[in-house]
PDB file of N, CA, C and O in Angstrom:
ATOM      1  N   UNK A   1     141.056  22.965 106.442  1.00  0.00           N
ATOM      2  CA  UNK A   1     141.778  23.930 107.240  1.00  0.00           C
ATOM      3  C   UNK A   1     143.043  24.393 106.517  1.00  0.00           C
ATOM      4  O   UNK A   1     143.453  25.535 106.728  1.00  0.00           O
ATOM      5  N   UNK A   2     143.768  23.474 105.571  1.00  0.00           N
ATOM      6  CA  UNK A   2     144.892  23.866 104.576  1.00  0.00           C
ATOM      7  C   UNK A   2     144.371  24.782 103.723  1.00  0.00           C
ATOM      8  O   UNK A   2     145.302  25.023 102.954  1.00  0.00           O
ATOM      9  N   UNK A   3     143.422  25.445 103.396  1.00  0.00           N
ATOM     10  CA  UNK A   3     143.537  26.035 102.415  1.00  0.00           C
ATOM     11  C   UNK A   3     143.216  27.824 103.234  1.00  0.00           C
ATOM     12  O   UNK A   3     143.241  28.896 102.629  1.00  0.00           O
ATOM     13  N   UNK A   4     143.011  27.666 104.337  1.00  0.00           N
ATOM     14  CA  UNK A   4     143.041  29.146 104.761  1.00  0.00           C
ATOM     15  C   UNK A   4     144.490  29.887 104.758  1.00  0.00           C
ATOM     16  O   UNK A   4     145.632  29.453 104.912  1.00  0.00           O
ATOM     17  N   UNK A   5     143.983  31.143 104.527  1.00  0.00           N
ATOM     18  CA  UNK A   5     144.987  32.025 104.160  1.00  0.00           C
ATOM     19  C   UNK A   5     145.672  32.683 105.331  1.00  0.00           C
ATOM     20  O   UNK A   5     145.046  32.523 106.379  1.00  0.00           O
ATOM     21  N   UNK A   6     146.737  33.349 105.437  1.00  0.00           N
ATOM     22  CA  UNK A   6     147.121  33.945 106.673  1.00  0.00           C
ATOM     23  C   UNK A   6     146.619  34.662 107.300  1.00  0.00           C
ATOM     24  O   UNK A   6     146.786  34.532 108.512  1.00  0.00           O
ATOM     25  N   UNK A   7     145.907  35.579 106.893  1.00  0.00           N
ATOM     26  CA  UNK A   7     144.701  36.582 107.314  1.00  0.00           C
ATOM     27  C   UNK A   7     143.635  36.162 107.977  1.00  0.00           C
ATOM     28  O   UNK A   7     143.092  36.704 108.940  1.00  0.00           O
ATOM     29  N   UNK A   8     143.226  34.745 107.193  1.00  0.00           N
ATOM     30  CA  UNK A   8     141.952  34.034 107.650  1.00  0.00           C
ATOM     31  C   UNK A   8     142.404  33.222 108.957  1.00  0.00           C
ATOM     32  O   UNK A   8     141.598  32.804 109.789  1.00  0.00           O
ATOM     33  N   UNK A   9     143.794  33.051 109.035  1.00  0.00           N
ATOM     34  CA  UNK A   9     144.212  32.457 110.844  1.00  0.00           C
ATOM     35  C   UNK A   9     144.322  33.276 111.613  1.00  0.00           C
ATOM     36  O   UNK A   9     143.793  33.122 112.714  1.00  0.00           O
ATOM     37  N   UNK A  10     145.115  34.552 111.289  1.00  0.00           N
ATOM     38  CA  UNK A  10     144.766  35.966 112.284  1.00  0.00           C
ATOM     39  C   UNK A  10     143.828  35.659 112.760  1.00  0.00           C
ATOM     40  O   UNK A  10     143.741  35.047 113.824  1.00  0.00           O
ATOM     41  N   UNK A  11     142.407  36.235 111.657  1.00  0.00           N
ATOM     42  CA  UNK A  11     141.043  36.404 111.960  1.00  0.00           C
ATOM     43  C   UNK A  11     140.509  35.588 113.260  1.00  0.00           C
ATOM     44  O   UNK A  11     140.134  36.135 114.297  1.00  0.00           O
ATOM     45  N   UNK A  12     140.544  33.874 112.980  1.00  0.00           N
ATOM     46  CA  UNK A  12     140.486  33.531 113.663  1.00  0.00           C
ATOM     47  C   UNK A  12     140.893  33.351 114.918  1.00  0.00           C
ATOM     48  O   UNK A  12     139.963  33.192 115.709  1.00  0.00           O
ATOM     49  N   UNK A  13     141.884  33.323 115.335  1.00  0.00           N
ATOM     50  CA  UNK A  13     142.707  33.419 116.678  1.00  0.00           C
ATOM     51  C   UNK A  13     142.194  34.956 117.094  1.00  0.00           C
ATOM     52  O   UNK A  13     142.213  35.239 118.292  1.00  0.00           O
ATOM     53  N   UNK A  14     141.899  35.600 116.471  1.00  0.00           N
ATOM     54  CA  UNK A  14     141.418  36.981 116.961  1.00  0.00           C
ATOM     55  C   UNK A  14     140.329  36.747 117.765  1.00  0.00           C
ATOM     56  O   UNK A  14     140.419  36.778 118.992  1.00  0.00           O
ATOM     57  N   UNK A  15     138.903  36.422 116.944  1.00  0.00           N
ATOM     58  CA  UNK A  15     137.884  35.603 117.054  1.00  0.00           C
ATOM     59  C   UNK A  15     137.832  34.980 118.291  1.00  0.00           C
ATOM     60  O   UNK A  15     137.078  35.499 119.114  1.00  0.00           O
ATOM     61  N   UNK A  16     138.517  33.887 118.655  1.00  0.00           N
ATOM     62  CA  UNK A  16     138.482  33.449 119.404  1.00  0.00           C
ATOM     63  C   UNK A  16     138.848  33.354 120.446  1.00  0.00           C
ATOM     64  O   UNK A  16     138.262  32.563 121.186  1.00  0.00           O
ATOM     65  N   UNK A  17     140.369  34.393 121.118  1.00  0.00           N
ATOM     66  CA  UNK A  17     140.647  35.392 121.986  1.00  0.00           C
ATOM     67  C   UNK A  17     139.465  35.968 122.600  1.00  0.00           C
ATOM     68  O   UNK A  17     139.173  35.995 123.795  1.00  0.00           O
ATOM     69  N   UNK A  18     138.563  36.618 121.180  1.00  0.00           N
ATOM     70  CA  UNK A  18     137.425  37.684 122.259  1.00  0.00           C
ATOM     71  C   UNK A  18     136.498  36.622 122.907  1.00  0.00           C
ATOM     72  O   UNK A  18     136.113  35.523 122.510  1.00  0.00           O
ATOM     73  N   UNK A  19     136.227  37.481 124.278  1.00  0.00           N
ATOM     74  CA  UNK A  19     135.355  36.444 125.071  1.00  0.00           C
ATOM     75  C   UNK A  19     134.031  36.529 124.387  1.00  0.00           C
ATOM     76  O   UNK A  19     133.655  35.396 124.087  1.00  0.00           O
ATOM     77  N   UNK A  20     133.133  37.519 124.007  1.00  0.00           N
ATOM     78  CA  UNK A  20     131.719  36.929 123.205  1.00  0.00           C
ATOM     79  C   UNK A  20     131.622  36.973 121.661  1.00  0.00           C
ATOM     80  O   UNK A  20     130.669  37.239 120.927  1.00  0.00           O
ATOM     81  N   UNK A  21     133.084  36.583 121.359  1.00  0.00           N
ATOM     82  CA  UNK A  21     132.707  35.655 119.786  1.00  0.00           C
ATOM     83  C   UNK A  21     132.551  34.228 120.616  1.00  0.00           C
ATOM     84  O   UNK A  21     133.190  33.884 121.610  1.00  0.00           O
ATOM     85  N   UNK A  22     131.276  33.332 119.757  1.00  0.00           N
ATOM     86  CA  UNK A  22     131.011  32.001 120.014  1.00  0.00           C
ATOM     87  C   UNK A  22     132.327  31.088 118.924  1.00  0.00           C
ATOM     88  O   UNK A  22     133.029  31.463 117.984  1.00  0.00           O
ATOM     89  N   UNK A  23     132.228  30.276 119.374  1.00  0.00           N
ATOM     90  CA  UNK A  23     133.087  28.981 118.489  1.00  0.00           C
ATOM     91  C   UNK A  23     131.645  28.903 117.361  1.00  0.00           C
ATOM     92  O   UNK A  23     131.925  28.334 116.306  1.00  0.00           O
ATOM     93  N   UNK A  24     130.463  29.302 117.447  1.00  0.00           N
ATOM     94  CA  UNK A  24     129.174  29.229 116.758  1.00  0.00           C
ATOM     95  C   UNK A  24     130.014  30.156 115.114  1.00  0.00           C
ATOM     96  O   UNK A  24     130.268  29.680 114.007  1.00  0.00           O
ATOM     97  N   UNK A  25     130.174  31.243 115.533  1.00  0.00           N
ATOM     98  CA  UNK A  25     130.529  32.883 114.862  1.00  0.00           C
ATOM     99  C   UNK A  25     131.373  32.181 113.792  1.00  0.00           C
ATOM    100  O   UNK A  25     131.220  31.961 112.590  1.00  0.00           O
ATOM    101  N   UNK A  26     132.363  31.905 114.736  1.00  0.00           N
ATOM    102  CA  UNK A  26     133.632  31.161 113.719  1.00  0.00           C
ATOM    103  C   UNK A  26     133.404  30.453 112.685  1.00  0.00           C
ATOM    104  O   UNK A  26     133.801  30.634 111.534  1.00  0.00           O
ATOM    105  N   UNK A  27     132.575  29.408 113.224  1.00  0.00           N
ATOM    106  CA  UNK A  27     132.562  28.009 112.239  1.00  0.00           C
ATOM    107  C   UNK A  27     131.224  29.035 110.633  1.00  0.00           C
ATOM    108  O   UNK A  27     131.259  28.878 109.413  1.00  0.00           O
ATOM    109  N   UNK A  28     130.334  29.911 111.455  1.00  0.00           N
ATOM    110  CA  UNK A  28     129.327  30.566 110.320  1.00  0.00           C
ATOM    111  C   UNK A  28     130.311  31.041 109.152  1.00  0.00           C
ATOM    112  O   UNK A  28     130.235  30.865 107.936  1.00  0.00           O
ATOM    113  N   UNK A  29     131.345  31.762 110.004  1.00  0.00           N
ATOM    114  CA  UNK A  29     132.333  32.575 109.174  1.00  0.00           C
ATOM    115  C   UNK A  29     133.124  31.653 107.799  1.00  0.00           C
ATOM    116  O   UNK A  29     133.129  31.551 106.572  1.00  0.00           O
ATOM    117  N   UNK A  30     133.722  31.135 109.005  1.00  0.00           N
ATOM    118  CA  UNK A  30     135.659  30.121 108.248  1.00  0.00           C
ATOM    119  C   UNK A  30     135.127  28.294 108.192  1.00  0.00           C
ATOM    120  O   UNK A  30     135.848  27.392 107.767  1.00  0.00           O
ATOM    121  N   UNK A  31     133.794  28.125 108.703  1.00  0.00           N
ATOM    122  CA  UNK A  31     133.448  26.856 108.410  1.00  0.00           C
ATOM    123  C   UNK A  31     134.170  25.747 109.152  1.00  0.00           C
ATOM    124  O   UNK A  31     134.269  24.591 108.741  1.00  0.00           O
ATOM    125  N   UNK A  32     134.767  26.318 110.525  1.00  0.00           N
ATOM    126  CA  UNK A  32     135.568  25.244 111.308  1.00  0.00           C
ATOM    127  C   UNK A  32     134.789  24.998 112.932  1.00  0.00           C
ATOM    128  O   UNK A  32     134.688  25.714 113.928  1.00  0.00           O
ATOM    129  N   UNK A  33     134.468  24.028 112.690  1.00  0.00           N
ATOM    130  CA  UNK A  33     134.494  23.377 114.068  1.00  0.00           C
ATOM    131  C   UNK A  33     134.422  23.633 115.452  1.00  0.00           C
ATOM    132  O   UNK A  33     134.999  24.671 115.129  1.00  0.00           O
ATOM    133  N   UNK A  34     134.251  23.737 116.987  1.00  0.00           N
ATOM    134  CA  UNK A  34     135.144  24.152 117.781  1.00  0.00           C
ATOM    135  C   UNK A  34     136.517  23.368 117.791  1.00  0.00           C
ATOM    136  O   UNK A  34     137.534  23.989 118.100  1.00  0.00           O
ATOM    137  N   UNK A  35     136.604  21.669 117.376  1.00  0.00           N
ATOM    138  CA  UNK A  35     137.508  21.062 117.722  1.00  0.00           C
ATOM    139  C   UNK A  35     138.785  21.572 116.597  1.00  0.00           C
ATOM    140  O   UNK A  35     139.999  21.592 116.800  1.00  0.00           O
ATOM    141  N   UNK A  36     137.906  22.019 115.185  1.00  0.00           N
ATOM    142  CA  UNK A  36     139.455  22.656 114.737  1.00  0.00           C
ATOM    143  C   UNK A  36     139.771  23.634 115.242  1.00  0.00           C
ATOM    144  O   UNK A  36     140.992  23.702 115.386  1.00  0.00           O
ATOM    145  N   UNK A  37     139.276  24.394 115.568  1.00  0.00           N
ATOM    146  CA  UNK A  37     139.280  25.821 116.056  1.00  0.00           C
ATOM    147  C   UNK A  37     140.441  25.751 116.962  1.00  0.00           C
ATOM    148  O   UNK A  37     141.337  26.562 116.727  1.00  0.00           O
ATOM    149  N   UNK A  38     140.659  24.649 118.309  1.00  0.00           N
ATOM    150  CA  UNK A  38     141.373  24.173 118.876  1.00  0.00           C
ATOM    151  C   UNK A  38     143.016  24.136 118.945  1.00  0.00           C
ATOM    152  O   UNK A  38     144.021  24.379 119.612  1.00  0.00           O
ATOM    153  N   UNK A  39     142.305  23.483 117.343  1.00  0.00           N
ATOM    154  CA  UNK A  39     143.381  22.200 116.899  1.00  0.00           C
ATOM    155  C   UNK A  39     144.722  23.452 116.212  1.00  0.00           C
ATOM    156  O   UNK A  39     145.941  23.523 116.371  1.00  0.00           O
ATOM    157  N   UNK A  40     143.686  24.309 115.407  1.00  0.00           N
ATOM    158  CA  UNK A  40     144.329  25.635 114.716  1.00  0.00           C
ATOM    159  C   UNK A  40     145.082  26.385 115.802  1.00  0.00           C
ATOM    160  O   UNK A  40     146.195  26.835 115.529  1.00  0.00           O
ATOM    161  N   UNK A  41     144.440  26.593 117.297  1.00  0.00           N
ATOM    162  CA  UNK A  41     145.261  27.192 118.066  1.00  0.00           C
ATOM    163  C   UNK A  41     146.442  26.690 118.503  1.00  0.00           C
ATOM    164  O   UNK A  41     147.561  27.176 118.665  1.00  0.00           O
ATOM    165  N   UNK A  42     146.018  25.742 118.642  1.00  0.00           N
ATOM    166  CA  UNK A  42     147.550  24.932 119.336  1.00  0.00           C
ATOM    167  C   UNK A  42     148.664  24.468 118.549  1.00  0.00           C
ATOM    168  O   UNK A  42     149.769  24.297 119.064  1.00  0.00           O
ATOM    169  N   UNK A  43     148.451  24.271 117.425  1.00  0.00           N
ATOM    170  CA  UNK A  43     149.275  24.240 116.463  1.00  0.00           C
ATOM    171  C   UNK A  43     150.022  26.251 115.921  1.00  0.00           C
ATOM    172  O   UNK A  43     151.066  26.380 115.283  1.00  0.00           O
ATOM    173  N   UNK A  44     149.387  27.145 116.267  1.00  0.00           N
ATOM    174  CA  UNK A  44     149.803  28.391 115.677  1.00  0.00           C
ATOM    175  C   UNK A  44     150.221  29.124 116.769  1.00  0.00           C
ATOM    176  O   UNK A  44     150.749  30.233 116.679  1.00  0.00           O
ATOM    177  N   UNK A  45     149.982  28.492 117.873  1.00  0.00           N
ATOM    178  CA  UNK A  45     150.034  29.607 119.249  1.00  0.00           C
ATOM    179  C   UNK A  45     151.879  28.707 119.997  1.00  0.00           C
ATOM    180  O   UNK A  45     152.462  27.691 119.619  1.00  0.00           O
ATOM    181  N   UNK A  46     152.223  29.731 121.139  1.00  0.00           N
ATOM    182  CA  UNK A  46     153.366  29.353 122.145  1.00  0.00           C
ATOM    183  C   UNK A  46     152.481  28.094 122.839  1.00  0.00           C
ATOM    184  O   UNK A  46     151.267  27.981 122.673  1.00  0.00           O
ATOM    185  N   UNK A  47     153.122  27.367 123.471  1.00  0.00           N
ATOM    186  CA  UNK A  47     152.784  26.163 124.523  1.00  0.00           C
ATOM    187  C   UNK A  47     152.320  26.911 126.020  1.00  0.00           C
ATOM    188  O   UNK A  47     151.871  26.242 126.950  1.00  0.00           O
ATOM    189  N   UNK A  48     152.474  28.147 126.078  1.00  0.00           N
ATOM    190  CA  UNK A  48     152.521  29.136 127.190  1.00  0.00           C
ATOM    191  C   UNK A  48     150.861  29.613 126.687  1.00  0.00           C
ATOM    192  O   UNK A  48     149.835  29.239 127.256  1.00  0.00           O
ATOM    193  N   UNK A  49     150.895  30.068 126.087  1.00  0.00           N
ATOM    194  CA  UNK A  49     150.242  31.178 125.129  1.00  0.00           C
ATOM    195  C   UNK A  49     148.633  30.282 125.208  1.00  0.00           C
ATOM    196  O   UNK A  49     147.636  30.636 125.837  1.00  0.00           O
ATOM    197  N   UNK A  50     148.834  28.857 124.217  1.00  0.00           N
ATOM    198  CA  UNK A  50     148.082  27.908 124.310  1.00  0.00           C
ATOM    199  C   UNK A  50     147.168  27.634 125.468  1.00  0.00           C
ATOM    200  O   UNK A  50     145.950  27.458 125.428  1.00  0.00           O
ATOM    201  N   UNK A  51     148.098  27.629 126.679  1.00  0.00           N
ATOM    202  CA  UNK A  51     147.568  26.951 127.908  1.00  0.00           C
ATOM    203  C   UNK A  51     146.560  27.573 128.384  1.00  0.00           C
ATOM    204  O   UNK A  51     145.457  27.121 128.691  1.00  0.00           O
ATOM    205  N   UNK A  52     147.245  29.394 128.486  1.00  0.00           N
ATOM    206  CA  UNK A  52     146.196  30.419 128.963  1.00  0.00           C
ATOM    207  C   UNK A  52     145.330  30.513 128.063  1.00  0.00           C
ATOM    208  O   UNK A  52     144.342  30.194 128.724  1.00  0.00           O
ATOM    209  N   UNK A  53     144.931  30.721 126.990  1.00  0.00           N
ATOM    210  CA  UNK A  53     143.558  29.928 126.072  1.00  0.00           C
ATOM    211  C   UNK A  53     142.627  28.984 126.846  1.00  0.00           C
ATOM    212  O   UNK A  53     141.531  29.069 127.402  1.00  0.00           O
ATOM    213  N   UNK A  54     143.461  28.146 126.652  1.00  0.00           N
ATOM    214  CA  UNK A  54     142.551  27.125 127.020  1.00  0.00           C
ATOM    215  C   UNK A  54     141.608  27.324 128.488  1.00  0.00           C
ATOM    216  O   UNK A  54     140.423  27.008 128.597  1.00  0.00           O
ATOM    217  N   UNK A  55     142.265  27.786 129.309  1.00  0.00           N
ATOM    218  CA  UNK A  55     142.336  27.561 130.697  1.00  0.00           C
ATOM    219  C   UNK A  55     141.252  29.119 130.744  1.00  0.00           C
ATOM    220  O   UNK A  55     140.537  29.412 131.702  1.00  0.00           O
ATOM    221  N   UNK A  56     141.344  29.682 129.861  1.00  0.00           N
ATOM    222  CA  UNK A  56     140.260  31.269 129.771  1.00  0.00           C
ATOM    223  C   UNK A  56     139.079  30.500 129.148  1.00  0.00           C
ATOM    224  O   UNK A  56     137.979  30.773 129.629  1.00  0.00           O
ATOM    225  N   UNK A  57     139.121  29.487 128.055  1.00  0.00           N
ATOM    226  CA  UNK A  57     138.215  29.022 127.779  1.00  0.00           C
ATOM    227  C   UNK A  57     136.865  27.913 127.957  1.00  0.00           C
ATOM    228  O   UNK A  57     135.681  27.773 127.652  1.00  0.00           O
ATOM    229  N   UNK A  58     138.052  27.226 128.722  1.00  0.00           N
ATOM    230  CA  UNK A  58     136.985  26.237 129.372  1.00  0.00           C
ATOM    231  C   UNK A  58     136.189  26.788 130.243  1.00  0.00           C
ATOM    232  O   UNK A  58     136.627  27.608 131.050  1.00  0.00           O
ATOM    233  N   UNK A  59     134.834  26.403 130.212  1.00  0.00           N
ATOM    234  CA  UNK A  59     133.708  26.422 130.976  1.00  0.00           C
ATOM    235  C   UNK A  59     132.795  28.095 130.622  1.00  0.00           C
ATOM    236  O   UNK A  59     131.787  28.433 131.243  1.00  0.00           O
ATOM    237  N   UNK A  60     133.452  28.939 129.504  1.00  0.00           N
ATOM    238  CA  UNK A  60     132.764  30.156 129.346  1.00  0.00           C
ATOM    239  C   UNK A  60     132.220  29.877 128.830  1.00  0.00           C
ATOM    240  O   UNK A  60     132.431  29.090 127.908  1.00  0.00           O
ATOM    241  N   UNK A  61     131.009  30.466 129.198  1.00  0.00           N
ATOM    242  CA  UNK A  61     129.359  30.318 128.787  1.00  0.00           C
ATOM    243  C   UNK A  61     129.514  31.367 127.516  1.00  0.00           C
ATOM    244  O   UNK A  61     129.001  30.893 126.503  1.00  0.00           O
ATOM    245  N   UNK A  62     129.935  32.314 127.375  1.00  0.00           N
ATOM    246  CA  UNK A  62     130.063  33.307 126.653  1.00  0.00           C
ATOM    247  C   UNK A  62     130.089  32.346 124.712  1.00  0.00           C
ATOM    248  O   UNK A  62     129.303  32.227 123.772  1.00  0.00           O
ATOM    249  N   UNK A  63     131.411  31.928 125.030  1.00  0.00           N
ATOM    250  CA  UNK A  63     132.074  31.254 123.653  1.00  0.00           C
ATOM    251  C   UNK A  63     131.095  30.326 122.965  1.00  0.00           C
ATOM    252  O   UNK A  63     131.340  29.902 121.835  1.00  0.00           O
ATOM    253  N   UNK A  64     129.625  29.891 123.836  1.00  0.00           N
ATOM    254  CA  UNK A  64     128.922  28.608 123.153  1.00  0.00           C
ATOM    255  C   UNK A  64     127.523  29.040 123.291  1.00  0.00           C
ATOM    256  O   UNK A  64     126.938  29.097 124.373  1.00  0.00           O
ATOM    257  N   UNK A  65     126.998  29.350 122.129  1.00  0.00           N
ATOM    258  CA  UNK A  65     125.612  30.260 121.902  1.00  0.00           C
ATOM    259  C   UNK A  65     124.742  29.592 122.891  1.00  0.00           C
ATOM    260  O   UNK A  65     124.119  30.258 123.718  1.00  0.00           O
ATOM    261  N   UNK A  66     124.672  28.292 122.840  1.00  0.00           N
ATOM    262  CA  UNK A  66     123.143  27.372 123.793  1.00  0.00           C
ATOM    263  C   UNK A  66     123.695  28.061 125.186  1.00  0.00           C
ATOM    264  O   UNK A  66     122.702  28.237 125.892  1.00  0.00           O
ATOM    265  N   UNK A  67     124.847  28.510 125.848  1.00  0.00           N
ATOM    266  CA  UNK A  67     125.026  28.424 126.727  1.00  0.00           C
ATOM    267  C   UNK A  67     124.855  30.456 127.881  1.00  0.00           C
ATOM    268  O   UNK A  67     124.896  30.854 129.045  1.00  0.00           O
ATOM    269  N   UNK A  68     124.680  30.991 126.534  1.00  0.00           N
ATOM    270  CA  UNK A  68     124.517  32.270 126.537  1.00  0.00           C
ATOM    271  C   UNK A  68     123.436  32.427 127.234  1.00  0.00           C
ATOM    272  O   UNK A  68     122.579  31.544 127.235  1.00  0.00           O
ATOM    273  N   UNK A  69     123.220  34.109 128.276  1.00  0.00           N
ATOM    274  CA  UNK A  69     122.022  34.372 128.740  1.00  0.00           C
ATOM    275  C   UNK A  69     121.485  35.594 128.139  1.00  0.00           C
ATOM    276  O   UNK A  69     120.855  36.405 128.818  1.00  0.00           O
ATOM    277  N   UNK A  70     121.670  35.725 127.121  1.00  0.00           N
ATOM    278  CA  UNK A  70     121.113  37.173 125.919  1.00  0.00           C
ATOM    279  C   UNK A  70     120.848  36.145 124.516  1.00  0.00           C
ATOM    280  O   UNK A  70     121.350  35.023 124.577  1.00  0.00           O
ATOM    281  N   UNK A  71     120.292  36.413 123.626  1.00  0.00           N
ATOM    282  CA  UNK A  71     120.105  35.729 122.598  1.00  0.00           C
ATOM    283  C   UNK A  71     121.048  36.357 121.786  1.00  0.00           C
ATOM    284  O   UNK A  71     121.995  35.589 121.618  1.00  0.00           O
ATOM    285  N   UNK A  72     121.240  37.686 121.063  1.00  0.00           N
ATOM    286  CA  UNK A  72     121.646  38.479 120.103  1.00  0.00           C
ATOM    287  C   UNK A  72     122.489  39.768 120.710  1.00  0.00           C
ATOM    288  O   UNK A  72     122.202  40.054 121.873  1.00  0.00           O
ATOM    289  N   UNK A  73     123.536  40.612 120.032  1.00  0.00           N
ATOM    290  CA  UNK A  73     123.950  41.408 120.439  1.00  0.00           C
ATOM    291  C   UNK A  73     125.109  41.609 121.359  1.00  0.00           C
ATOM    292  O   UNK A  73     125.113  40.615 122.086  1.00  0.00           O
ATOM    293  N   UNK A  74     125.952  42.285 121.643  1.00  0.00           N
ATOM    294  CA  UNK A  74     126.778  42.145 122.634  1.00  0.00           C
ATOM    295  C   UNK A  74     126.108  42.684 124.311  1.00  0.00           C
ATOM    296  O   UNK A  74     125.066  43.174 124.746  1.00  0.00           O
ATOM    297  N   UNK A  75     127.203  42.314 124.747  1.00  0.00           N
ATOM    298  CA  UNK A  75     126.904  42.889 126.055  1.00  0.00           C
ATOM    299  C   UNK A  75     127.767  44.892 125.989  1.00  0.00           C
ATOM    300  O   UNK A  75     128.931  45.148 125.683  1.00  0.00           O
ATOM    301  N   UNK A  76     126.824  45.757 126.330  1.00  0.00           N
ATOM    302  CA  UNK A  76     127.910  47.048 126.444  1.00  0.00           C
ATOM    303  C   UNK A  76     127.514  47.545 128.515  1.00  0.00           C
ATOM    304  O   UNK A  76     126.445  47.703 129.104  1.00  0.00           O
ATOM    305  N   UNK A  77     128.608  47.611 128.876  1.00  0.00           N
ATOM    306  CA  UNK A  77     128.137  48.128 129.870  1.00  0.00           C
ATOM    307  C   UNK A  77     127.850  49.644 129.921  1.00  0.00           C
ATOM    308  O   UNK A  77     128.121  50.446 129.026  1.00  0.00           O
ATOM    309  N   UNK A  78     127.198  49.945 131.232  1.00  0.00           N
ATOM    310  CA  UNK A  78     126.947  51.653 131.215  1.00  0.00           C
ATOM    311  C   UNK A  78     127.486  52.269 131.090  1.00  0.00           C
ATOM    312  O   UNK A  78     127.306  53.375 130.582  1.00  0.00           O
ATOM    313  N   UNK A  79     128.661  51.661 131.636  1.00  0.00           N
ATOM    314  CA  UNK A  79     129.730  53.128 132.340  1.00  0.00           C
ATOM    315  C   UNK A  79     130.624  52.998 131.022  1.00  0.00           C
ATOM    316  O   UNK A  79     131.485  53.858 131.204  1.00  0.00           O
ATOM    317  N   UNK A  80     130.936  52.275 129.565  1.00  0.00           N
ATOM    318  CA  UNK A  80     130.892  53.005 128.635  1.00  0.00           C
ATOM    319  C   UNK A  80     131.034  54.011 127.647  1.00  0.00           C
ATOM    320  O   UNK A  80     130.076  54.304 126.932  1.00  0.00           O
ATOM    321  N   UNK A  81     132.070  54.536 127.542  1.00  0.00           N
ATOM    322  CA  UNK A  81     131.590  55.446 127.042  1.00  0.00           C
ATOM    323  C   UNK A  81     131.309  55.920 125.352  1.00  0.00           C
ATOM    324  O   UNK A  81     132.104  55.572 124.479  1.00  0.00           O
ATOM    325  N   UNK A  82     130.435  56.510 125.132  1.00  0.00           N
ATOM    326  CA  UNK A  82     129.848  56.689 123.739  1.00  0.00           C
ATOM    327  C   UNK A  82     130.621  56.859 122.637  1.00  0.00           C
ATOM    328  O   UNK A  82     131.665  57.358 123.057  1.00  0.00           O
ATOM    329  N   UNK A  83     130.674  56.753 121.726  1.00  0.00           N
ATOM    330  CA  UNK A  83     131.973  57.116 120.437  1.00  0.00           C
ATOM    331  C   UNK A  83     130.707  57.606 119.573  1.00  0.00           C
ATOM    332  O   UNK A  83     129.707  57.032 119.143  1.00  0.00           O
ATOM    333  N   UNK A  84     131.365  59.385 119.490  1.00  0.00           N
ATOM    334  CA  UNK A  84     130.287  59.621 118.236  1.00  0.00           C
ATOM    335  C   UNK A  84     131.069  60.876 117.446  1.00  0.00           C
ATOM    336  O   UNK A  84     131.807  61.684 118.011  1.00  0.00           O
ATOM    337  N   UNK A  85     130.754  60.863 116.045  1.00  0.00           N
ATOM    338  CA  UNK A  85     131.763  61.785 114.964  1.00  0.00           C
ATOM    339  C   UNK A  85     133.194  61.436 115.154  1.00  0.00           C
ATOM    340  O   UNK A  85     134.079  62.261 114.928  1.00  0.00           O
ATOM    341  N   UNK A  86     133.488  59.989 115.646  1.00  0.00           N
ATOM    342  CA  UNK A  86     134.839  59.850 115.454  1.00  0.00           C
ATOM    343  C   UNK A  86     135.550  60.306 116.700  1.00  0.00           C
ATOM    344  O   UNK A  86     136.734  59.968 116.686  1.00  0.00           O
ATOM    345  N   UNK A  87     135.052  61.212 118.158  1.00  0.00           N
ATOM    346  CA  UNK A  87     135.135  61.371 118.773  1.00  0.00           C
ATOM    347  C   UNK A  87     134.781  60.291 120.352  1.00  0.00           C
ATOM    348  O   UNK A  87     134.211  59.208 120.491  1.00  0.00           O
ATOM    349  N   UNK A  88     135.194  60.884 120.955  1.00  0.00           N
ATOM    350  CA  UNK A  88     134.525  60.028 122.175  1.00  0.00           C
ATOM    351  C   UNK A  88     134.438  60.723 123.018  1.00  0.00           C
ATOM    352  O   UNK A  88     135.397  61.382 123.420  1.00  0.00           O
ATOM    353  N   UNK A  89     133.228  60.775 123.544  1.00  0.00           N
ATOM    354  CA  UNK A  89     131.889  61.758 123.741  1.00  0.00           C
ATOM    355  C   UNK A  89     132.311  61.710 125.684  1.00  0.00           C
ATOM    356  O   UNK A  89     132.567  60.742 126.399  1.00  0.00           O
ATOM    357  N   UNK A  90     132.237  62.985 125.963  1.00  0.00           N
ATOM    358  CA  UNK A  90     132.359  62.824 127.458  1.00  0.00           C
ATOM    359  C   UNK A  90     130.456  62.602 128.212  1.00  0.00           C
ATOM    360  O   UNK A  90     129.291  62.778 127.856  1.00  0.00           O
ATOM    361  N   UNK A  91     131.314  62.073 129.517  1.00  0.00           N
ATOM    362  CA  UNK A  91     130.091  62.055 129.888  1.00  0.00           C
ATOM    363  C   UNK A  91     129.341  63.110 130.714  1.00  0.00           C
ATOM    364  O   UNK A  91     128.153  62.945 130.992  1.00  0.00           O
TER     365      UNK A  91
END
């Protein structure tokens, strides 16, 4: 975990903020763990900051691939709307 770069802790804490990156995604990516993954937040994040993490994270099915109800892909809802030529497309 010492040898990641500053960019590569962004990344992660980014990562792991969004609700359907898995702790799976991460570890494919940066090769860490969920428990470093953790360990990296709480050590880089506020004690405030930390808590609401945690407390968003426990029990989402989203963050842990076995626990997912889609195999692949994100979820997009309908209502949506399209981005196309750099634009965003009315409906």
């Amino acid at each position: 975990m010492s040898e990641l770069s500053e960019r590569d802790i962004d990344r992660i804490i980014e990562m792991a903020w969004e609700d359907r990156t898995t702790f799976d995604a991460i570890e494919a990516q940066f090769g860490l763990s969920e428990k470093e993954v953790i360990k990296l937040m709480r050590r880089e994040m506020k004690p405030s900051s930390w808590r609401m993490w945690r407390e968003r994270v426990q029990g989402r099915n989203t963050k842990h691939q076995k626990k997912r109800n889609f195999d692949e892909g994100t979820f997009k809802s309908t209502r949506q709307k399209n981005i196309s030529s750099n634009k965003i497309s009315k409906r």
